[in-house]
C-alpha positions as CSV (number, residue, x, y, z in Angstrom):
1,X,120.3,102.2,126.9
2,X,121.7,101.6,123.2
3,X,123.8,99.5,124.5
4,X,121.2,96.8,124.9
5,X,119.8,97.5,121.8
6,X,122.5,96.6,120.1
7,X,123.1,92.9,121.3
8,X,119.1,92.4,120.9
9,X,119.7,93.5,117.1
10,X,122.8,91.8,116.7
11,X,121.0,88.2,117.5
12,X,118.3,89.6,115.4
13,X,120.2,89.6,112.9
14,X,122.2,86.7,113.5
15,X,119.0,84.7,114.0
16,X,118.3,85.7,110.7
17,X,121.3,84.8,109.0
18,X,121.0,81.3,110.6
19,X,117.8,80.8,109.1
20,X,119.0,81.6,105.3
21,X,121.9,79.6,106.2
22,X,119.5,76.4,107.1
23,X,117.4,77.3,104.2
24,X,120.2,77.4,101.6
25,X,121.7,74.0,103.2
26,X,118.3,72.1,104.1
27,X,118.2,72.9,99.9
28,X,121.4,71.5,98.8
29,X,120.8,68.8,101.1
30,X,117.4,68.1,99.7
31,X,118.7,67.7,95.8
32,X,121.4,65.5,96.5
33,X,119.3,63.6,99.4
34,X,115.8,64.1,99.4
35,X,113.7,66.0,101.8
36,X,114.0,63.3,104.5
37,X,118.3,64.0,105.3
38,X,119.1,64.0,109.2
39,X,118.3,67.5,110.7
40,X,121.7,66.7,113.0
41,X,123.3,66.7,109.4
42,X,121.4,69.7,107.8
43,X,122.6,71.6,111.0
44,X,126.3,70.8,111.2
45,X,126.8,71.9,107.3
46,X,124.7,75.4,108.4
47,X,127.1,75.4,111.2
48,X,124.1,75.5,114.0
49,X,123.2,73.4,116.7
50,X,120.1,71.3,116.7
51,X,118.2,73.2,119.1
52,X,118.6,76.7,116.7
53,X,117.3,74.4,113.5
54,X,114.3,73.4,115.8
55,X,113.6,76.7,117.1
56,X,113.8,77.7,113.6
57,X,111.9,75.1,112.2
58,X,109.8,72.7,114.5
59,X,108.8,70.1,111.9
60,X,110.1,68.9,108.9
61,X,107.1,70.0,106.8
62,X,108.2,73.6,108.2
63,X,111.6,73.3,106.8
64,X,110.3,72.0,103.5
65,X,107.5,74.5,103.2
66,X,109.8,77.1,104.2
67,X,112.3,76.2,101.3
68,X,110.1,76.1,98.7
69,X,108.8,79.6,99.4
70,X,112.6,80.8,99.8
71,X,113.4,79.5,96.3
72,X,110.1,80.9,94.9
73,X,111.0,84.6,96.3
74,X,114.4,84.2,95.0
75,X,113.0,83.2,91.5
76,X,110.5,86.4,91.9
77,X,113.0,88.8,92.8
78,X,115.2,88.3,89.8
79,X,112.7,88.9,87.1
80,X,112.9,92.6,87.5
81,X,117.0,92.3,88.4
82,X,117.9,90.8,85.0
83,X,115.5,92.6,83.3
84,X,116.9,95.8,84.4
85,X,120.6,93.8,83.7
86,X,119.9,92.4,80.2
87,X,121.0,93.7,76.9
88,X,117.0,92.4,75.9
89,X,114.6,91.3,77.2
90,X,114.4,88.5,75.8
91,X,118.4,87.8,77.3
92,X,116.1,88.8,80.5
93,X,113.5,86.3,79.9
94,X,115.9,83.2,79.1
95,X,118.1,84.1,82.0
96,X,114.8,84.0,84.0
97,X,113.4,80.6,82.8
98,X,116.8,79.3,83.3
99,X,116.4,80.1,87.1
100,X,113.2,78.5,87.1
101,X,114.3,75.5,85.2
102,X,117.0,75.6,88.4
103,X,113.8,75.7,90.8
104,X,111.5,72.9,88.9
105,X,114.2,70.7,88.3
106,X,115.7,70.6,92.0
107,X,112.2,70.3,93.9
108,X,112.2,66.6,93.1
109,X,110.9,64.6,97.0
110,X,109.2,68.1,97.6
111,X,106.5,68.1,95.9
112,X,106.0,64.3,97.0
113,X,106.6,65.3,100.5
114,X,103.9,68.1,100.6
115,X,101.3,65.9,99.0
116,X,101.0,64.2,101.8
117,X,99.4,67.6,103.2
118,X,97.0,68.5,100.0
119,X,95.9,72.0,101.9
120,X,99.7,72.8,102.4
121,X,100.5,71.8,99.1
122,X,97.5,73.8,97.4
123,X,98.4,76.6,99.5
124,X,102.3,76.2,98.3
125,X,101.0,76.0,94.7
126,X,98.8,79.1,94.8
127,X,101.6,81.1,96.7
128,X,103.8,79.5,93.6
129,X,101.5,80.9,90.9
130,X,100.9,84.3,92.8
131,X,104.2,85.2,93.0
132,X,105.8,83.9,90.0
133,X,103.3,84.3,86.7
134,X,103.1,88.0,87.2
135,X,107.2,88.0,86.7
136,X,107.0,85.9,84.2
137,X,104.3,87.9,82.2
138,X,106.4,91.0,83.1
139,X,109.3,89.4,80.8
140,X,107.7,88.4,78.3
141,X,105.4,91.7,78.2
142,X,108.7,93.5,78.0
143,X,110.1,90.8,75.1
144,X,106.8,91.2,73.2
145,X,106.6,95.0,73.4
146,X,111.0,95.1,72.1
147,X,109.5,92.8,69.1
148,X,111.8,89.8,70.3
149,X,108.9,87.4,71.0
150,X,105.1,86.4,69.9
151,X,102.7,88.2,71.8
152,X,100.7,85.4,71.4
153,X,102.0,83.3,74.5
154,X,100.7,83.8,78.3
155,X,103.4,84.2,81.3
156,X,100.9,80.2,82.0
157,X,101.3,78.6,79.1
158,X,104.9,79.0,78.8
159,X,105.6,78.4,82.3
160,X,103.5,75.2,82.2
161,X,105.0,74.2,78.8
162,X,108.5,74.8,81.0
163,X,107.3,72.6,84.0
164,X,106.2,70.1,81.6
165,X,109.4,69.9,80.0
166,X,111.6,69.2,83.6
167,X,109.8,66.2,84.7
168,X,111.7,63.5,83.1
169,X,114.8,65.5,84.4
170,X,115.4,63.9,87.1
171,X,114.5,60.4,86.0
172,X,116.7,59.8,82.5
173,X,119.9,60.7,82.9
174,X,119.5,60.6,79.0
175,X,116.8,63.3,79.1
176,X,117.8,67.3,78.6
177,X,115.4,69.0,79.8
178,X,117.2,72.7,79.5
179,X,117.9,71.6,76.2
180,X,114.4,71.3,75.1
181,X,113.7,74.7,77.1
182,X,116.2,76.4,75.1
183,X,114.3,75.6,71.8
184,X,110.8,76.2,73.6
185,X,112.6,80.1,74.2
186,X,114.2,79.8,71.1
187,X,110.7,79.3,69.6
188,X,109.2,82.2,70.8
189,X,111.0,84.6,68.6
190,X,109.7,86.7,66.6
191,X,110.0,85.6,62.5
């Protein structure tokens, strides 16, 4: 029977596509229109019907919950990719904060939207520092041990000092938050 097999994995895999399709829409959808856009309109741009979006994703908190930990795998999975890519690791570790400058900067609405939930949220956060800290430390291990940075800054304190930086991002349109970032990284270089 691999006939049948092959249709079952097929919609597998299609099933699966639809759902990185709604995650990378819901996413876009979210930083131009907050967390609360139409799910009829967060479907037609992923080219699915409402039905697959609910199967996917039966409440909103879902969707939101389930974009924030997309983003955050997406930002942990290319520490070790641009390390391996860089010319230094300290190229590595800018890239990288860049990335996550991306991810701070466009979760405005949902962090608001999981307070709502404190467990969720907590959970979210925890997951947050779980996965992303130890690729942080990684980068700047690797910067630190090539000489390019202090060794005297934790994968926290830097990320924290980054997060601190983004929240008037989205609030001044006179405020540049990657521009104070870049002389935060700048900074970190050894003298």
């Amino acid at each position: 029977m691999p006939e049948s097999s092959a249709p079952a994995h097929r919609k597998r895999a299609d099933a699966r596509r639809n759902m990185e399709t709604l995650l990378d829409v819901a996413a876009a959808a979210f930083l131009t229109g907050g967390v609360h856009v139409p799910v009829r309109e967060i479907a037609a741009q992923a080219g699915v019907g409402v039905g697959t979006y609910y199967r996917h994703f039966p409440t909103r908190a879902d969707l939101v919950i389930a974009v924030y930990r997309h983003q955050i795998e997406a930002c942990a999975e290319a520490g070790p990719r641009l390390l391996a890519g860089s010319d230094t690791a300290h190229a590595a570790l800018a890239s990288w904060i860049d990335l996550f400058v991306d991810f701070l900067i466009t979760k405005h609405g949902l962090a608001e939207a999981l307070r709502s939930d404190d467990a969720t949220f907590q959970t979210l956060h925890a997951y947050f520092l779980e996965r992303l800290v130890p690729v942080c430390a990684d980068l700047l291990t690797a910067a630190a041990s090539a000489g390019e940075v202090r060794a005297d800054v934790t994968a926290y304190e830097l990320m924290r000092g980054v997060g601190n930086l983004c929240i008037g991002a989205n609030s001044d349109t006179g405020y540049d938050a990657r521009r104070l970032v870049s002389l935060l990284i700048g900074g970190l270089r050894q003298q």
